[in-house]
C-alpha positions as CSV (number, residue, x, y, z in Angstrom):
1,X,23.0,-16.2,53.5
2,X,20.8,-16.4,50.6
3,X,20.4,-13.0,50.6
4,X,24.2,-12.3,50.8
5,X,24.8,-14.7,47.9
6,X,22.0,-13.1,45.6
7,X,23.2,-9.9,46.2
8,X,27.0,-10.5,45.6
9,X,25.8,-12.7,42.1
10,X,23.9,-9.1,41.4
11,X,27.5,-7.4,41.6
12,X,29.8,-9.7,39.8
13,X,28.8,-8.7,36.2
14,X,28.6,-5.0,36.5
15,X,32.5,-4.0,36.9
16,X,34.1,-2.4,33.7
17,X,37.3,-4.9,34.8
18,X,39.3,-3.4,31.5
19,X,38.3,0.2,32.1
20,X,39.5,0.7,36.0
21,X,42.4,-1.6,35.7
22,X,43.4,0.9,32.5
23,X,42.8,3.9,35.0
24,X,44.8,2.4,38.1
25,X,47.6,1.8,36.0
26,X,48.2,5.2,34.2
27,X,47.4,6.7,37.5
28,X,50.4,4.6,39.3
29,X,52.4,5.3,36.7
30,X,51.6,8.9,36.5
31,X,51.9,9.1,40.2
32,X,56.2,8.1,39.6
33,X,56.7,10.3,37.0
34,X,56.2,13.0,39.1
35,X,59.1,12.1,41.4
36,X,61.7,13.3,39.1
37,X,59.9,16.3,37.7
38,X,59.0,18.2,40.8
39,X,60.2,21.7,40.8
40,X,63.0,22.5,43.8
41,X,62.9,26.2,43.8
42,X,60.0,28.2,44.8
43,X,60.1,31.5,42.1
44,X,56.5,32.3,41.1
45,X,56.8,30.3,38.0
46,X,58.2,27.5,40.1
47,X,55.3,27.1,42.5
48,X,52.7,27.3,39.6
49,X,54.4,24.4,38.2
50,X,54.9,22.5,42.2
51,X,51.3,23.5,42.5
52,X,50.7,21.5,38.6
53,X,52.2,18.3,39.7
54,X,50.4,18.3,43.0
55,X,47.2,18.4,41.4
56,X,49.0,15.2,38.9
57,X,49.6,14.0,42.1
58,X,46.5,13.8,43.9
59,X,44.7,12.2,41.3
60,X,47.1,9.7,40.8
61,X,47.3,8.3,44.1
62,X,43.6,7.1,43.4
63,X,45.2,4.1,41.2
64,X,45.9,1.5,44.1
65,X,42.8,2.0,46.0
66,X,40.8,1.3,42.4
67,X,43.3,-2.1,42.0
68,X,42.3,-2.6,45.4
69,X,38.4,-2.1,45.2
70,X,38.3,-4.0,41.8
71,X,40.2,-6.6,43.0
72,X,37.5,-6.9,46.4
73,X,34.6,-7.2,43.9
74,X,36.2,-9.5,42.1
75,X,37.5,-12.3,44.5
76,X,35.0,-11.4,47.8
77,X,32.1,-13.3,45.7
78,X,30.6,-15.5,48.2
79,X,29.1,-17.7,45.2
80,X,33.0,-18.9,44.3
81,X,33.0,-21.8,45.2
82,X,36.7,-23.5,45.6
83,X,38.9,-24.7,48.5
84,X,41.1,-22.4,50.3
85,X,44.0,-24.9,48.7
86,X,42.4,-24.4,45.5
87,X,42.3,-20.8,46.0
88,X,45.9,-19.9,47.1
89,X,47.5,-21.9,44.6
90,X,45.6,-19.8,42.1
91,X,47.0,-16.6,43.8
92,X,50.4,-18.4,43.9
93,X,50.3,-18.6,40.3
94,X,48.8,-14.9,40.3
95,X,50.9,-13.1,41.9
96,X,54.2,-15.7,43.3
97,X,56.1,-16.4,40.3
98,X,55.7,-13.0,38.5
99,X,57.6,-11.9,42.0
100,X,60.3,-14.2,41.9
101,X,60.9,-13.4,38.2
102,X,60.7,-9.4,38.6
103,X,62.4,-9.8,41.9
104,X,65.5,-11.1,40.7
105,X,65.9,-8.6,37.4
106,X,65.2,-5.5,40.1
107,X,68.3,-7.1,42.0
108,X,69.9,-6.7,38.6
109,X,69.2,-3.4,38.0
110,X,70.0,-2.6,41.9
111,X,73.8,-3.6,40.9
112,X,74.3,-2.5,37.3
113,X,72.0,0.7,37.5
114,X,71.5,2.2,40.4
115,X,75.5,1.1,41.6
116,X,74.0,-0.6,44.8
117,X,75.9,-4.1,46.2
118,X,74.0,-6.9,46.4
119,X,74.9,-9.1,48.9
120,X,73.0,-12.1,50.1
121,X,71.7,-9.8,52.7
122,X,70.2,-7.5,51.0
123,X,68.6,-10.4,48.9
124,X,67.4,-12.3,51.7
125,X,66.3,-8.3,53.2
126,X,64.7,-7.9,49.2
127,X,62.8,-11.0,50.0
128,X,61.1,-10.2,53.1
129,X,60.3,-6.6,51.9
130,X,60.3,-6.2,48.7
131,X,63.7,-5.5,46.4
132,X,62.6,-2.0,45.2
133,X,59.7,-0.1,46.7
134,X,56.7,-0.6,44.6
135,X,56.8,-4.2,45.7
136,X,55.1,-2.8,48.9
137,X,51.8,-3.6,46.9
138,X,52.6,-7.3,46.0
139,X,53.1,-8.0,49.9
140,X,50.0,-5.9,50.4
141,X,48.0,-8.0,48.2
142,X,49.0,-11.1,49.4
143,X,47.8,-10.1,52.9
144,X,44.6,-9.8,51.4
145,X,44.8,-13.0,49.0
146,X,45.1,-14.7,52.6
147,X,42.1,-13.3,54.3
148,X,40.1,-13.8,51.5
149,X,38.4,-17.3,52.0
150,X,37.7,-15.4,55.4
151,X,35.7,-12.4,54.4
152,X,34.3,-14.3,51.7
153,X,32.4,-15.9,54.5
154,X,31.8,-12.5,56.2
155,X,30.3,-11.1,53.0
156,X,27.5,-14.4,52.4
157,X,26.2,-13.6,55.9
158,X,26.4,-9.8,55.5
159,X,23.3,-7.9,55.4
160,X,23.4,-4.2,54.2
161,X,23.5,-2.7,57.6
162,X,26.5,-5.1,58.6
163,X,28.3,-4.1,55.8
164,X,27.7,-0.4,56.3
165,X,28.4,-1.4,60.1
166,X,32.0,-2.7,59.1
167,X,32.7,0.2,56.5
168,X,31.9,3.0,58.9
169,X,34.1,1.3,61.9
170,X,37.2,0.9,59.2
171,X,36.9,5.0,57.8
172,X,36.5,6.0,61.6
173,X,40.0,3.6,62.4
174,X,42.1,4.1,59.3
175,X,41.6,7.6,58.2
176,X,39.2,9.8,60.7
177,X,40.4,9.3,64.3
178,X,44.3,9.0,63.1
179,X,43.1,12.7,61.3
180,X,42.1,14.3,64.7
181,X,45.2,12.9,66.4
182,X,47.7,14.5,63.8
183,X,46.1,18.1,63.7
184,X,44.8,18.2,67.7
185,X,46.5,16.6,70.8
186,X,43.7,14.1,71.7
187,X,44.5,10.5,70.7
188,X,42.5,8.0,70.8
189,X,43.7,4.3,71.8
190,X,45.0,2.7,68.9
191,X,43.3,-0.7,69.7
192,X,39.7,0.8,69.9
193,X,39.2,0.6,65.9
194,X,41.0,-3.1,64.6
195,X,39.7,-2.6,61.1
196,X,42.0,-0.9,59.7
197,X,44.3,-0.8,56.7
198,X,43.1,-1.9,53.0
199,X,40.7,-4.4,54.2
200,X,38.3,-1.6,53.7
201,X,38.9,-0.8,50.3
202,X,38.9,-4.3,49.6
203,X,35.3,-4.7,51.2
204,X,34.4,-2.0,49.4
205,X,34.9,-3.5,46.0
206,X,32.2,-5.8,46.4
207,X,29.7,-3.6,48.4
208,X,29.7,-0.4,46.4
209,X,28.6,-2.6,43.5
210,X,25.0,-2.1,44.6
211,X,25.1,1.7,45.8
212,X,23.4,3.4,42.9
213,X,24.2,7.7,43.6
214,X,24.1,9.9,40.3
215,X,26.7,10.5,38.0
216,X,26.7,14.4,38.2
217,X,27.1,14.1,42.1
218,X,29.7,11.3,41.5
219,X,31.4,13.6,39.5
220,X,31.1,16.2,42.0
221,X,32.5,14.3,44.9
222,X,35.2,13.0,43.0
223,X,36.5,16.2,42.2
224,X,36.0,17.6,46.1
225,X,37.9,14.5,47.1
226,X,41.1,15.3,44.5
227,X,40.9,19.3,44.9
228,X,40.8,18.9,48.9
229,X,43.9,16.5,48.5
230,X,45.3,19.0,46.2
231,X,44.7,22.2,48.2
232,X,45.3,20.3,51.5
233,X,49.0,19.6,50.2
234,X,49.5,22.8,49.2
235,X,48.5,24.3,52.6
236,X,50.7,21.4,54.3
237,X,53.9,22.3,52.2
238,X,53.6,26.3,53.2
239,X,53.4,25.5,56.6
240,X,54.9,22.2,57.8
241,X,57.0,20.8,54.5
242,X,59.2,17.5,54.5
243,X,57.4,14.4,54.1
244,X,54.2,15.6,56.2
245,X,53.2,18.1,53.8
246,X,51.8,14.9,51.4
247,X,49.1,13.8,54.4
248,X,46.5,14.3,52.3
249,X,47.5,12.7,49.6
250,X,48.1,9.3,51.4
251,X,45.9,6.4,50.5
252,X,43.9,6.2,53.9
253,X,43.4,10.2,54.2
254,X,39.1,11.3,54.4
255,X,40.3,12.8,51.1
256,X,41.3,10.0,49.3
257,X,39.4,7.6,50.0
258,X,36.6,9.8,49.3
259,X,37.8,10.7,46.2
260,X,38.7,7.0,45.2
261,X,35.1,5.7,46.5
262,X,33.6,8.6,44.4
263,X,35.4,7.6,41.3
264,X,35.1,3.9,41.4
265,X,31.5,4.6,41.8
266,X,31.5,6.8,38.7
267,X,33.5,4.2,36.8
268,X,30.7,1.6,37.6
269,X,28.2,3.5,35.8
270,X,30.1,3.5,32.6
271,X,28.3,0.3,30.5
272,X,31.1,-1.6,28.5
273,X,30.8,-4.8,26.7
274,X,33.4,-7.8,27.9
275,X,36.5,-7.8,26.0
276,X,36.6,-11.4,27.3
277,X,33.4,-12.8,26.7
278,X,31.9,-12.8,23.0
279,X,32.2,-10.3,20.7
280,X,29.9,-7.6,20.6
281,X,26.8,-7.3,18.4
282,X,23.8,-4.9,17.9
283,X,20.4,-4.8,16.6
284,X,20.8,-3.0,13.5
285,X,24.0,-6.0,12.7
286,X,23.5,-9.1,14.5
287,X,26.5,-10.6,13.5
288,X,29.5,-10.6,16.3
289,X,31.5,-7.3,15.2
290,X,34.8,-7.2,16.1
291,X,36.1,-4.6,18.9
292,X,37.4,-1.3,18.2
293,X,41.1,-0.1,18.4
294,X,40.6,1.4,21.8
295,X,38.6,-1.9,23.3
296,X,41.7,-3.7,22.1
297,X,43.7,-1.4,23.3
298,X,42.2,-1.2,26.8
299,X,41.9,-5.2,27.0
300,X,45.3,-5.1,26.0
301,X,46.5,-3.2,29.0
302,X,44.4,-4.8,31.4
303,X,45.4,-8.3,30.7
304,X,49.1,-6.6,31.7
305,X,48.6,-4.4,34.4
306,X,50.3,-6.5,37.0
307,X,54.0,-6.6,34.7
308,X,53.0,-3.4,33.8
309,X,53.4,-2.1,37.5
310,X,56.7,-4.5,38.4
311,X,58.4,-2.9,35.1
312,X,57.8,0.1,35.0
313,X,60.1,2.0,37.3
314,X,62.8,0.6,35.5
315,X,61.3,2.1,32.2
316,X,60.2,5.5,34.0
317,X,63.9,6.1,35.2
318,X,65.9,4.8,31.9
319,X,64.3,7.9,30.4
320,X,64.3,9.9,33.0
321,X,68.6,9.0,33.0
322,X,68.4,9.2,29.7
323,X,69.0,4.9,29.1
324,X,66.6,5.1,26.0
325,X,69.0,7.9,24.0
326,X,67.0,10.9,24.7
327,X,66.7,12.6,28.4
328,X,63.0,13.5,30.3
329,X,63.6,14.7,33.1
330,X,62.6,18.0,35.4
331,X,66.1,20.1,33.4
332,X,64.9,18.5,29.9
333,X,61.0,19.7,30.1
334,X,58.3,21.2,31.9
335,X,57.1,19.0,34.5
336,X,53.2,20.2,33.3
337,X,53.8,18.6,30.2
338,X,56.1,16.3,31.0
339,X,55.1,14.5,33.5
340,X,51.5,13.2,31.4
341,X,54.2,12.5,28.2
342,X,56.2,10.2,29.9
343,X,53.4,8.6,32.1
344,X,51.9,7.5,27.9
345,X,55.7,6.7,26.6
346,X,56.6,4.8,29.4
347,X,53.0,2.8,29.1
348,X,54.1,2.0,25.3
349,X,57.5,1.0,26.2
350,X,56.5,-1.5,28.6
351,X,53.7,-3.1,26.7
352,X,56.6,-2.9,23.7
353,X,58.8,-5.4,26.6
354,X,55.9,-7.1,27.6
355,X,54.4,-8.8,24.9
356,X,57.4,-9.9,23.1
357,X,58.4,-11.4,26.4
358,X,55.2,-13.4,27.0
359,X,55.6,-14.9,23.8
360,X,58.7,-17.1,24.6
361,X,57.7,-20.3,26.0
362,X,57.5,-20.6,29.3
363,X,57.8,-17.2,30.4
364,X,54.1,-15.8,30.6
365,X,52.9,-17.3,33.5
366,X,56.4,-15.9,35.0
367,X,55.7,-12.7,33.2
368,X,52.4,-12.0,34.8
């Protein structure tokens, strides 16, 4: 247990928090804006742009499983010591209210936007699921808020080959066996592998803190990870289309989480100073210096990532319907450029909501 403890206090100050929660973001946001601006015809032109947001698209889809991870190293310290009470309430306040409050102005926007009823069905429905479809990850998270005090245990009494025991058993359950049963026609039980889902990547958060590998092969393996994702997609489209062709790009496929492992590794090995902790200072000026533009900027995002990803999609599509006075859209622009331009205006518009919001008493805590 000792060793578990010492080895998990090793991890907890190593994460560039500001850095990958920047990342994730931009890359979930990214990830929606190319919903509206994928080409429908095929014309040569057309399938060099299809083939442009696919690649947008596979990098993208690496954002959750880096909120994920981050979030695993963060909370699966062993050395936290609080009551599961204690704990819960504090993922209540987290991650509860900001729900509530974004829940009930996506019911809004269901009615006067998108021209849907709302009826206390679909409410009641809204709550058990979600009332648009990003909430998926809110219900997600909480799954994992609740087996926290759990694995926290697991990972104090881990040793090294445990851990590697557990992460092999969940990448053979959740990605490689259901691979071989969707290309052959040998299935294996589904009940053989029970770790399965995002438990891994949230494991992974903490472990992959002490796995050292070098940057030019994390580099390397990162891009394999994305251009298999990409390539397999396109491959998938030409010959079985619909909703299938986008296997490789889902979050549990070999190549994503081998390209999301590979890139939070790479992220690790990027040395930042806290944007939370005391200001930075150097040898040559020992005074505390205060942080750049893009440290602000970056701890500024961070600190908002979580009403960041609840507003968004109400941001993305009032451009994208042209609710702002101007149109971007897939018959307004190319999606090549367009889709990275309103991934950064959309960013800016919602930290432009955001902060003004958080400053009227009592609604930052249900802000987020």
């Amino acid at each position: 247990m000792q060793q578990g403890k010492k080895l998990s206090q090793e991890r907890a100050f190593s994460v560039p928090v500001d850095l990958i929660r920047t990342i994730a973001i931009i890359g979930v946001i990214l990830l929606h804006a190319t919903n509206d601006l994928t080409p429908d015809s095929m014309s040569q032109f057309e399938i060099f742009r299809w083939t442009a947001v696919d690649v947008y698209q596979s990098f993208a889809r690496m954002g959750v499983p880096l909120f994920v991870m981050l979030t695993g190293a963060l909370l699966l310290q062993p050395s936290k010591d609080e009551s599961i009470r204690s704990f819960l309430k504090k993922r209540w306040a987290r991650i509860g209210l900001p729900f509530l409050f974004w829940g009930a102005a996506y019911f809004v926007w269901l009615y006067f936007a998108d021209h849907q009823a709302v009826t206390a069905n679909t409410i009641i429905q809204g709550l058990f699921t979600g009332p648009y479809f990003q909430f998926w990850y809110i219900y997600m998270l909480a799954g994992l808020y609740l087996l926290t005090p759990i694995l926290r245990i697991v990972v104090a009494h881990a040793d090294d080959q445990t851990m590697k025991y557990f992460i092999v058993l969940w990448v053979l359950g959740a990605s490689i066996m259901p691979t071989v049963g969707y290309f052959t026609s040998y299935n294996l039980g589904s009940s053989v592998f029970a770790i399965v889902g995002w438990v891994g990547y949230y494991i992974l958060g903490i472990y992959l803190l002490t796995v050292k590998i070098r940057r030019s092969l994390l580099v390397a393996f990162t891009s394999v990870g994305v251009a298999l994702a990409a390539i397999g997609t396109y491959f998938m489209a030409c010959s079985v289309g619909g909703p299938q062709q986008y296997y490789f790009q889902e979050y549990l496929s070999p190549t994503m989480i081998l390209a999301s492992v590979m890139f939070f590794l790479l992220l690790n090995t990027i040395k930042m100073p806290s944007f939370k902790t005391a200001p930075i200072q150097t040898e040559a000026d020992p005074k505390p210096s205060n942080p750049s533009k893009p440290r602000k900027l970056l701890s500024l995002i961070s600190q908002n990532t979580l009403p960041i990803f609840l507003l968004h999609l109400m941001v993305l599509y009032s451009l994208q319907r042209g609710y702002f006075g101007f149109t971007i859209n897939g018959a307004t622009i190319n999606s090549i450029i367009g889709i990275p331009l309103i991934t950064v205006i959309t960013l800016f518009i919602c930290l432009a909501i955001i902060i003004p919001l958080k400053k009227v008493p009592g609604l930052k805590k249900l802000i987020g």
